[in-house]
C-alpha positions in Angstrom: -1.7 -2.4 9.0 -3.3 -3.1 5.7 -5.4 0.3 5.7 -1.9 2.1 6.8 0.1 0.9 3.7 -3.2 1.7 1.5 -3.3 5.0 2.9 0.6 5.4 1.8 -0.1 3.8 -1.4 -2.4 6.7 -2.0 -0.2 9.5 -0.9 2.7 8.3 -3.1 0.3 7.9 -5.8 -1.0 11.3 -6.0 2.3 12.7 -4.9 3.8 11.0 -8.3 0.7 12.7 -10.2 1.7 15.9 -8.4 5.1 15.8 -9.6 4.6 14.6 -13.6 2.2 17.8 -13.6 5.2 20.1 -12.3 7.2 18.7 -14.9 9.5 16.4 -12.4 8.5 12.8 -14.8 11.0 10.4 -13.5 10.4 11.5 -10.0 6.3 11.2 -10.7 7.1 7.6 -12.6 9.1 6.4 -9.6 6.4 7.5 -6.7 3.6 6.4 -8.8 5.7 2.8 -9.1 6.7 2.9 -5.6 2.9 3.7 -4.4 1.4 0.8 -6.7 4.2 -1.9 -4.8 3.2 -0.8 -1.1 -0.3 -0.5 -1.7 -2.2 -3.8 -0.8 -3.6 -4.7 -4.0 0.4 -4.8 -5.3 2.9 -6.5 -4.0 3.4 -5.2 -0.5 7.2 -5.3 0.6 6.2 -5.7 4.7 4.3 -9.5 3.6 
């Protein structure tokens, strides 16, 4: 499970990268948040 939300942590991450480059920044800022929360180093929200 842990590996699963790291590998979601991840894709939100550099989908939030993806989209501050395109010029979307609140969207980026949000996934980049989101991605930093689920991932297992942050606070995860499924423990």
């Amino acid at each position: 499970m842990e590996f699963l939300l790291w590998i979601l942590a991840v894709i939100l991450v550099i989908s939030g990268i993806v989209s501050l480059v395109r010029g979307a920044v609140l969207w980026g800022i949000v996934l980049i948040i989101v991605g930093l929360l689920v991932g297992p180093g942050g606070v995860s929200i499924f423990t």
